[in-house]
Backbone as JSON Lines, residues from 0, in Angstrom:
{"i":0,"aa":"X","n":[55.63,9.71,-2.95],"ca":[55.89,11.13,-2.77],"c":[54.66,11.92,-3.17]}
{"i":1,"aa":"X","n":[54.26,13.25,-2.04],"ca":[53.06,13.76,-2.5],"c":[53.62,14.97,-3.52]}
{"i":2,"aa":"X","n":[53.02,15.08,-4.79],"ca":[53.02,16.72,-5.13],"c":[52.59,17.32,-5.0]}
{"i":3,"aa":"X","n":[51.47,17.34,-4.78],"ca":[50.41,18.49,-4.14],"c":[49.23,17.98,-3.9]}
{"i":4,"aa":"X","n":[48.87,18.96,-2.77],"ca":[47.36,19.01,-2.01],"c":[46.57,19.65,-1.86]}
{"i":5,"aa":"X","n":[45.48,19.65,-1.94],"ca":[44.5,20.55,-2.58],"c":[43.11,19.77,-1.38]}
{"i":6,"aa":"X","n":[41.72,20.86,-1.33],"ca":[41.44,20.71,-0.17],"c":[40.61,19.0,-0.37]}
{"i":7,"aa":"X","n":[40.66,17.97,0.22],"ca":[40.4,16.77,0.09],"c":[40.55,15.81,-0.72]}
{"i":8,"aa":"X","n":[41.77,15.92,-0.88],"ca":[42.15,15.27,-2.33],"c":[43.93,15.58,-2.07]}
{"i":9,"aa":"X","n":[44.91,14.11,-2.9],"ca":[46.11,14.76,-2.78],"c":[46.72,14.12,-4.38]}
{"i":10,"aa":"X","n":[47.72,15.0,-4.94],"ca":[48.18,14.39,-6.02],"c":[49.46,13.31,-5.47]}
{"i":11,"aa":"X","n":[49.68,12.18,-6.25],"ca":[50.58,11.52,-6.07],"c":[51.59,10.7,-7.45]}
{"i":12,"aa":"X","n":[52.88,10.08,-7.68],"ca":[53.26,9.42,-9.09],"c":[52.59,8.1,-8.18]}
{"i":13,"aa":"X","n":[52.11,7.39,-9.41],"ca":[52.22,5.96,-9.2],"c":[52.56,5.61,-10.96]}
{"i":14,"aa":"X","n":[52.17,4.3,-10.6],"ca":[52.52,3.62,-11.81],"c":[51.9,4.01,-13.32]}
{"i":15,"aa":"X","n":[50.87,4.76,-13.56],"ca":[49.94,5.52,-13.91],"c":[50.51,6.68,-14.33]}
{"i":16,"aa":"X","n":[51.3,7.42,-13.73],"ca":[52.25,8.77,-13.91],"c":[51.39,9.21,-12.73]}
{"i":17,"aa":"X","n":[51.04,10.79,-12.88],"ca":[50.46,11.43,-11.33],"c":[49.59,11.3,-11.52]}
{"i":18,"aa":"X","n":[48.71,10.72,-9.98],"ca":[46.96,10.11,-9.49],"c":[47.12,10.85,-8.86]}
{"i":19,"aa":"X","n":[45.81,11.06,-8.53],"ca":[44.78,12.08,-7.68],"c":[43.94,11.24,-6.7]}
{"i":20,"aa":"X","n":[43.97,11.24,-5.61],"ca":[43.26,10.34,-4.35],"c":[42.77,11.34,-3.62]}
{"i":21,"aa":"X","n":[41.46,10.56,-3.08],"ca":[41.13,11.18,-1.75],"c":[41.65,11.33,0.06]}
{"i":22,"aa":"X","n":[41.95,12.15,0.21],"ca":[42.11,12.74,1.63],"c":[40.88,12.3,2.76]}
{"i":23,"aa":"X","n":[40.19,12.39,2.47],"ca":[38.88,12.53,3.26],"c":[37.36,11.58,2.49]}
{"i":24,"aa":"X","n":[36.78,11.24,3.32],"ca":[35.59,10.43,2.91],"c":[34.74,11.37,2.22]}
{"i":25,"aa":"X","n":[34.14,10.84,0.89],"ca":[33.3,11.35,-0.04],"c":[32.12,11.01,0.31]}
{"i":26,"aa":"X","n":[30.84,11.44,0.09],"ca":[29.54,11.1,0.14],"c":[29.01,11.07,-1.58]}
{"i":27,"aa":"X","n":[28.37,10.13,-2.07],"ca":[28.05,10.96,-3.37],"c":[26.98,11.45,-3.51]}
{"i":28,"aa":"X","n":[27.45,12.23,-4.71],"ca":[26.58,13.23,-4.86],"c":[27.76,14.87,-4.61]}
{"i":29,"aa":"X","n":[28.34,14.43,-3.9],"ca":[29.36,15.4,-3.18],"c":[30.73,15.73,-4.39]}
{"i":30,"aa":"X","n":[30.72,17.38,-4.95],"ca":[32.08,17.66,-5.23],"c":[33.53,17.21,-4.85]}
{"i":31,"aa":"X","n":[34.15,16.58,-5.62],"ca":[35.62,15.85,-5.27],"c":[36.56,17.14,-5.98]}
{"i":32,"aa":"X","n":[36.38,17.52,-6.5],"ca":[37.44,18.19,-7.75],"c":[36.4,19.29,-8.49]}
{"i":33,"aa":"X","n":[36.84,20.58,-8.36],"ca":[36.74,21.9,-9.28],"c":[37.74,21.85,-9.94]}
{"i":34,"aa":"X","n":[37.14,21.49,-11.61],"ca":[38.22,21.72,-12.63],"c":[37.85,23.12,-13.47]}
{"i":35,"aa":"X","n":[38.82,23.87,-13.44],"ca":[39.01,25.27,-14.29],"c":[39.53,25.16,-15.56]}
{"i":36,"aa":"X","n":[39.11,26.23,-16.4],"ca":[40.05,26.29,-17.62],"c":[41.2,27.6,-17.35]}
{"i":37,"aa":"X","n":[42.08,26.8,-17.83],"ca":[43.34,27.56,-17.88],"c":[43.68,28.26,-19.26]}
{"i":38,"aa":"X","n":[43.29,27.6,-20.54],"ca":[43.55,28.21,-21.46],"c":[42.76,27.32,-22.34]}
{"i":39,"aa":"X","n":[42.04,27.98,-23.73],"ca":[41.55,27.71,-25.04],"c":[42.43,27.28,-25.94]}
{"i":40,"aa":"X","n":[42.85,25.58,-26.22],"ca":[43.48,25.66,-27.18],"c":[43.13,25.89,-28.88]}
{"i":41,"aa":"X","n":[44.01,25.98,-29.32],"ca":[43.67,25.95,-30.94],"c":[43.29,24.49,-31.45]}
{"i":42,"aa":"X","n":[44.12,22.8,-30.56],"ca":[43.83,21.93,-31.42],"c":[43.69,21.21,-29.84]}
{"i":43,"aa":"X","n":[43.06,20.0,-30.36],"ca":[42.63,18.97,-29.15],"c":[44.81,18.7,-28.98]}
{"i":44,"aa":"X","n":[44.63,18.02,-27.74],"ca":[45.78,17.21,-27.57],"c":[45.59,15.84,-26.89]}
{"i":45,"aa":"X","n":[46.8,15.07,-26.34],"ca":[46.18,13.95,-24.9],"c":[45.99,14.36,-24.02]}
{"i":46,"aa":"X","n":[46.39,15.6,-23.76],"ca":[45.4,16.29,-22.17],"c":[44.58,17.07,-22.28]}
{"i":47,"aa":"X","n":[44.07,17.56,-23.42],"ca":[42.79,18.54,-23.66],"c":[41.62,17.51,-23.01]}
{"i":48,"aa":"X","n":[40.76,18.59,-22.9],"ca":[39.23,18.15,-22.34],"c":[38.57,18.88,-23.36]}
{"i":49,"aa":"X","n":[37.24,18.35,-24.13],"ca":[36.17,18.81,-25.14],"c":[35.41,19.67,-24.12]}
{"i":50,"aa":"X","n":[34.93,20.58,-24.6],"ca":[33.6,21.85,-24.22],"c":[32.63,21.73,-25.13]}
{"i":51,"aa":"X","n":[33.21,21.47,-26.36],"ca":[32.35,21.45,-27.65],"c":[32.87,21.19,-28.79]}
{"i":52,"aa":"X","n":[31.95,20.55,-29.47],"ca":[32.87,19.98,-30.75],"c":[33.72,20.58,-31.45]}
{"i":53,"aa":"X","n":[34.18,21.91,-31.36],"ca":[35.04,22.51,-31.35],"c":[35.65,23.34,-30.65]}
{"i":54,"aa":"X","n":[35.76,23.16,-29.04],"ca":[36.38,23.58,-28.33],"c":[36.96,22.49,-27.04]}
{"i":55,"aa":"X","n":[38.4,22.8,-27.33],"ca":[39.39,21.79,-26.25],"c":[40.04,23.09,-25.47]}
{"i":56,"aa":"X","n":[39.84,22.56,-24.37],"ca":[40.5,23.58,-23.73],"c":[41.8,22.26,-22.38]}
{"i":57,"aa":"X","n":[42.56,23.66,-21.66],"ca":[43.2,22.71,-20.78],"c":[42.9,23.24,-19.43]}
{"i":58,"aa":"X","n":[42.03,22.27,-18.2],"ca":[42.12,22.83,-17.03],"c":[43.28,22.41,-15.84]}
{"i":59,"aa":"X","n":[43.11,22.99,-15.22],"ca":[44.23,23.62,-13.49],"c":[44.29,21.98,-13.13]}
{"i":60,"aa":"X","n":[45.56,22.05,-12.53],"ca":[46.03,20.97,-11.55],"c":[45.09,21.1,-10.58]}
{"i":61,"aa":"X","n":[44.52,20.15,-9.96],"ca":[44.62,18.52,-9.96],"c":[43.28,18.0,-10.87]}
{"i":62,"aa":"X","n":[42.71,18.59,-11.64],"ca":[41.54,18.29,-12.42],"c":[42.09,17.64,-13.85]}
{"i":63,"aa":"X","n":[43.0,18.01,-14.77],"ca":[44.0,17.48,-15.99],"c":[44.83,16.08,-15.15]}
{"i":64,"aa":"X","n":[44.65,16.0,-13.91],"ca":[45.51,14.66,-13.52],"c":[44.66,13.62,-13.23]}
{"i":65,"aa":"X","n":[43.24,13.56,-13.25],"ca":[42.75,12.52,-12.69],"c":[42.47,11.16,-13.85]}
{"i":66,"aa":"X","n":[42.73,10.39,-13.57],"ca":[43.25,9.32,-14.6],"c":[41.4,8.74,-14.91]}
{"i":67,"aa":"X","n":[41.52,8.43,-16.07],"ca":[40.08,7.96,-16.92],"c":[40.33,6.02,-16.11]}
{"i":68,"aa":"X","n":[38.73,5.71,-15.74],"ca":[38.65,4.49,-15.74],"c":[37.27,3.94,-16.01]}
{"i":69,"aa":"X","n":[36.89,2.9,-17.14],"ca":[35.6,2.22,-17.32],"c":[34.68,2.01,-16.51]}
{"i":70,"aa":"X","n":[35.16,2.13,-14.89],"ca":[34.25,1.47,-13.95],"c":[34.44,3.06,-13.1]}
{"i":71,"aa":"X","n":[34.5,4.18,-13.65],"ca":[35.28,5.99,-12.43],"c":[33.98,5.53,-11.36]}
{"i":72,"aa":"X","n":[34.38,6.55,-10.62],"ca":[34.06,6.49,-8.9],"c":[33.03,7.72,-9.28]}
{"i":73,"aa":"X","n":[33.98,9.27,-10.0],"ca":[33.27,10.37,-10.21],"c":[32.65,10.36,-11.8]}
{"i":74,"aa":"X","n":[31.75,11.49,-11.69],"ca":[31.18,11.75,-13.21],"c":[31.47,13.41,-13.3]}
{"i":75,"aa":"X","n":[31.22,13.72,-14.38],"ca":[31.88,15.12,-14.81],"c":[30.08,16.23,-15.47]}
{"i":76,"aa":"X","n":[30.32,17.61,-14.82],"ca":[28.88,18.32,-15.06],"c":[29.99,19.44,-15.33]}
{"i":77,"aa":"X","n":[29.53,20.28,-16.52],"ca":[29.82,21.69,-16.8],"c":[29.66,22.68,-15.26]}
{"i":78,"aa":"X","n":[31.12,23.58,-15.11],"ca":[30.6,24.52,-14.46],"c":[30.96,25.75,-14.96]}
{"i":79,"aa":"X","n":[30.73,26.8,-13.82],"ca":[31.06,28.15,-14.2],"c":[32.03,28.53,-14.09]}
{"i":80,"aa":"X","n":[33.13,27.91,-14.23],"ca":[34.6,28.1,-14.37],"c":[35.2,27.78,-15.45]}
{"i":81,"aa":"X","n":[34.38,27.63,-16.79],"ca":[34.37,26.77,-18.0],"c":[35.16,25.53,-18.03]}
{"i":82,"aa":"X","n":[35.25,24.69,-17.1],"ca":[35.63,23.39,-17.08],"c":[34.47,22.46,-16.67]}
{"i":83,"aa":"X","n":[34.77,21.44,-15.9],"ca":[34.43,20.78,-15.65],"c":[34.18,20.5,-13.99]}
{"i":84,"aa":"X","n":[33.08,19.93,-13.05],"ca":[33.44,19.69,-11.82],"c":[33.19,18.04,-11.41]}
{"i":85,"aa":"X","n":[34.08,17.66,-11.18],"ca":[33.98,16.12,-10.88],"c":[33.21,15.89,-9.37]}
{"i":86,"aa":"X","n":[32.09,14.52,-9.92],"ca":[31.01,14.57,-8.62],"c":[31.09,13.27,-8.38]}
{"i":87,"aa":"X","n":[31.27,13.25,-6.94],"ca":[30.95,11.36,-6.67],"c":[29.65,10.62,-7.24]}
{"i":88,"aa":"X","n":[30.2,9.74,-8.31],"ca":[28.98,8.8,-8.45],"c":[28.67,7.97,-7.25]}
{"i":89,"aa":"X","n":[29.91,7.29,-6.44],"ca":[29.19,6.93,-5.31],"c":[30.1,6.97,-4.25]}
{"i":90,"aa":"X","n":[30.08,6.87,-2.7],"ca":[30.66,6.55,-1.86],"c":[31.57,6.84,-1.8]}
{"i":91,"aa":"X","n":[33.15,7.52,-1.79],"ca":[34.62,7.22,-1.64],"c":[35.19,7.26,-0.41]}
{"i":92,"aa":"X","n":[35.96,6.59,-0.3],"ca":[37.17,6.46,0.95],"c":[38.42,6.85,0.83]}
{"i":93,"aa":"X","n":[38.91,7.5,1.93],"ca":[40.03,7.96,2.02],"c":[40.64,7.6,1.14]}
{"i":94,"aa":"X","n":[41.92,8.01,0.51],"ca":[43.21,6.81,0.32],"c":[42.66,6.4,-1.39]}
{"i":95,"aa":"X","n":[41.28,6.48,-1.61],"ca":[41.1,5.86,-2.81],"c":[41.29,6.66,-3.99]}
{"i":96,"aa":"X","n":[41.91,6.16,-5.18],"ca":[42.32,7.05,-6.32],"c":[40.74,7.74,-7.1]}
{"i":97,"aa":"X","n":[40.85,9.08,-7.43],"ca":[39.83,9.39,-8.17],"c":[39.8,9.17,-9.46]}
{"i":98,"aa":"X","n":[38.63,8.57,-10.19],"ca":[38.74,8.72,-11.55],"c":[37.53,8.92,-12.54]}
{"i":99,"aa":"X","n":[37.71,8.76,-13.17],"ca":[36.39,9.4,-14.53],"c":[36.53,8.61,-15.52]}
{"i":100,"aa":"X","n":[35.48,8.86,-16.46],"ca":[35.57,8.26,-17.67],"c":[35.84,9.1,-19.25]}
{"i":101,"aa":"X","n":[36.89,9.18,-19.49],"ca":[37.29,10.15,-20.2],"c":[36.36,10.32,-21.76]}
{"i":102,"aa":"X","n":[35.8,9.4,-22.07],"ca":[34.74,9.29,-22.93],"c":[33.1,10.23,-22.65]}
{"i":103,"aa":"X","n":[32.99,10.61,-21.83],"ca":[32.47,11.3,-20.93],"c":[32.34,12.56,-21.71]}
{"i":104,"aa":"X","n":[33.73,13.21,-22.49],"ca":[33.58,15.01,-22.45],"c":[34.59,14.72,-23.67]}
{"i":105,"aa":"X","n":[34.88,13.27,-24.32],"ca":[35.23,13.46,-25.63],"c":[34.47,13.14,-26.96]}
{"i":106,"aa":"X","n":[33.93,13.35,-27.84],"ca":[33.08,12.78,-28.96],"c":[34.45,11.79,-29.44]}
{"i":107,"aa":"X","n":[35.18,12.07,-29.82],"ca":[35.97,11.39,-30.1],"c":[37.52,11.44,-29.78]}
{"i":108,"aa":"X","n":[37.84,10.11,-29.2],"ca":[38.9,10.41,-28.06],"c":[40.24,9.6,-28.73]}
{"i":109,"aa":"X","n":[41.21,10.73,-28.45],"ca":[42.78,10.24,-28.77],"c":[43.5,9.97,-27.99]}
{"i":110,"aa":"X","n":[43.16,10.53,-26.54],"ca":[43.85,10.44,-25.4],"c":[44.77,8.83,-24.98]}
{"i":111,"aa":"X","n":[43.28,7.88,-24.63],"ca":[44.05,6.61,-24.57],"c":[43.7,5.38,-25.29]}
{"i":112,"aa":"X","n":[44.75,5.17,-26.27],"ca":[44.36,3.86,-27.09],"c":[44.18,2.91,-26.76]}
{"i":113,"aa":"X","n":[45.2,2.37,-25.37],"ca":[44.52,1.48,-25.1],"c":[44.54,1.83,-23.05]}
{"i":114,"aa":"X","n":[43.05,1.28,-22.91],"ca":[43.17,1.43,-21.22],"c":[43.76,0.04,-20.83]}
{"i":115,"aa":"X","n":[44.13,0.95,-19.59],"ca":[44.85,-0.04,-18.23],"c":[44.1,0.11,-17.44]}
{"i":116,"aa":"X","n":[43.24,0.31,-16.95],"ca":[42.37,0.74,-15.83],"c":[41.7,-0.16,-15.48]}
{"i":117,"aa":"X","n":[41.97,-1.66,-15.32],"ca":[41.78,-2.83,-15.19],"c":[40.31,-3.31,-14.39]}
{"i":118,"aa":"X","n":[39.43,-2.16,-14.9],"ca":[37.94,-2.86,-14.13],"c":[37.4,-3.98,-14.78]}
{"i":119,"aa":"X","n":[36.22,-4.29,-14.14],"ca":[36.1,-6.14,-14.47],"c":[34.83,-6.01,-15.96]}
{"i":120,"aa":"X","n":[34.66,-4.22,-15.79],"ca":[34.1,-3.96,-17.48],"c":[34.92,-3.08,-18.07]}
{"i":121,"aa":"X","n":[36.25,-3.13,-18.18],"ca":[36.92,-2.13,-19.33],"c":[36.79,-2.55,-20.58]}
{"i":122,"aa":"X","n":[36.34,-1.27,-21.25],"ca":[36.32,-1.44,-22.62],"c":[37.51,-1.82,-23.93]}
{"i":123,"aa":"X","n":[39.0,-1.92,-22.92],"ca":[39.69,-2.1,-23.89],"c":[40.81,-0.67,-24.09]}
{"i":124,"aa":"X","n":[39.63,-0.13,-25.0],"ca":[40.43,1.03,-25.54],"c":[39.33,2.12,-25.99]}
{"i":125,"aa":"X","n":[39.88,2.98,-25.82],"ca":[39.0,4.7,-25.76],"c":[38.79,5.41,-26.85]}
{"i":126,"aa":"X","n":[37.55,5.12,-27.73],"ca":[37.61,6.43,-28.63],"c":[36.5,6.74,-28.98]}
{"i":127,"aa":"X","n":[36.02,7.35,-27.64],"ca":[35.34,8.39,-27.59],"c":[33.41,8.48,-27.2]}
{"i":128,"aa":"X","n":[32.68,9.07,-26.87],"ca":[31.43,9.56,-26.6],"c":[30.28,8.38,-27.64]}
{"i":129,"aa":"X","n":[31.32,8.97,-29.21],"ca":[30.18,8.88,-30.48],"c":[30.23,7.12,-30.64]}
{"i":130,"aa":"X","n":[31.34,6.48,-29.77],"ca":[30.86,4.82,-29.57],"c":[30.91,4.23,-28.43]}
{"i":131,"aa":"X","n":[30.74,4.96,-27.72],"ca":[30.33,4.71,-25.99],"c":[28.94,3.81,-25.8]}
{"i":132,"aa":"X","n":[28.78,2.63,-25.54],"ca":[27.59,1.91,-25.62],"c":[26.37,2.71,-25.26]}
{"i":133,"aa":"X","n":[25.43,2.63,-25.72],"ca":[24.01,2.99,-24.99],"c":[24.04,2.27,-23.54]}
{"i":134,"aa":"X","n":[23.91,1.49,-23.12],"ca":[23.88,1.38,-21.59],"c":[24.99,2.0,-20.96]}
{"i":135,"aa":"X","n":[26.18,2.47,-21.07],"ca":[27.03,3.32,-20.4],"c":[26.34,4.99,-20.66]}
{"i":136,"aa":"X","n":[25.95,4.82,-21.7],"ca":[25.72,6.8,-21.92],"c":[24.46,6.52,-20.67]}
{"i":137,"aa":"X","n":[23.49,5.83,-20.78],"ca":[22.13,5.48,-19.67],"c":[22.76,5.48,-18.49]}
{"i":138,"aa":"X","n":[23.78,5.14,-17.92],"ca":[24.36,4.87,-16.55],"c":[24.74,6.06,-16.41]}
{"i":139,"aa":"X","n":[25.43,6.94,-17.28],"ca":[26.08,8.34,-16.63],"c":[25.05,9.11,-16.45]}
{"i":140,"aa":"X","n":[23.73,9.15,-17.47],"ca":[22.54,9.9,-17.42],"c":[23.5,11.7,-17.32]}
{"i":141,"aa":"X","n":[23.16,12.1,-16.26],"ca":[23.24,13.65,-16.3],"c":[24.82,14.18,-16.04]}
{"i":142,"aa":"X","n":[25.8,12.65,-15.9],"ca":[26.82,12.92,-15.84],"c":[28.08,12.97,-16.76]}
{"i":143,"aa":"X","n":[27.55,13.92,-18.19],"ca":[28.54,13.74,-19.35],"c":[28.48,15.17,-19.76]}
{"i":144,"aa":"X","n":[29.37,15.39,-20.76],"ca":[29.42,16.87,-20.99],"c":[28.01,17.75,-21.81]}
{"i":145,"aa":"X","n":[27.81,18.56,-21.69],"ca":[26.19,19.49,-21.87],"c":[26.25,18.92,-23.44]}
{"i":146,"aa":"X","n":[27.47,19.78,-24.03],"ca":[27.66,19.37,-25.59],"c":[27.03,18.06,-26.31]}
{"i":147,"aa":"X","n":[26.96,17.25,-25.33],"ca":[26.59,15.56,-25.9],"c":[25.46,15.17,-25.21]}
{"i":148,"aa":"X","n":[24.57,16.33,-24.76],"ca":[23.32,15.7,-23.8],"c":[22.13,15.84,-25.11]}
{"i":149,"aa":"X","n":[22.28,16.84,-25.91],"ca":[21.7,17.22,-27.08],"c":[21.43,16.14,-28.23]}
């Protein structure tokens, strides 16, 4: 069942709770997802996204749904919507689920203790930026939050 659609991209439940897939062929390099902030929270939660080490905020459907994976398709760059905009790291195809690496825009992450995201390098379990290997922070290069490029 779809819940919503948004322009190249559709939300869906799977086993996961609600995924976010592509509609249409990606090029990378190419915007998949404008994520907005909707509101400043007072405390992190499991669906907050970091801005800064002290700021969690929560952004707009379908950007809060795209599920974290060790091996994501997209990477995440600050925009002017104070969220986030998810960018193809490489290639996507129709039909294929979008995802990220939620370590990415957390210093330290509560979200998921342990991953399912069954790539053939998952780390296991998620917590956070500040023990994210040096060769993964090198692979995202310009694709992690501003806060942690410093």
């Amino acid at each position: 069942m779809i819940a919503k659609t948004h322009a190249g991209i559709f939300v869906k439940q799977t086993n996961k709770g609600n995924s976010v897939f592509a509609t249409r062929n990606f090029k990378k390099g190419e915007v998949v997802v404008i994520g907005r902030r909707v509101e400043v929270l007072k405390e992190r939660t499991i669906h907050s996204f970091q801005m800064n080490f002290n700021l969690h905020i929560e952004m707009d459907i379908p950007a809060r749904l795209i599920n974290h994976s060790c091996h994501p398709n997209t990477g995440i760059k600050n925009n002017q919507f104070g969220g986030y905009n998810f960018i193809a790291l490489v290639d996507l195809s129709e039909g294929e689920e979008i995802t990220w690496d939620y370590e990415t825009t957390e210093y330290i992450s509560i979200a998921v203790p342990q991953c399912l995201c069954n790539s053939s390098n998952c780390r296991g379990r998620l917590r956070g930026f500040s023990f994210l290997p040096a060769e993964a922070k090198k692979k995202y290069g310009e694709f992690i939050a501003d806060y942690l490029k410093s």
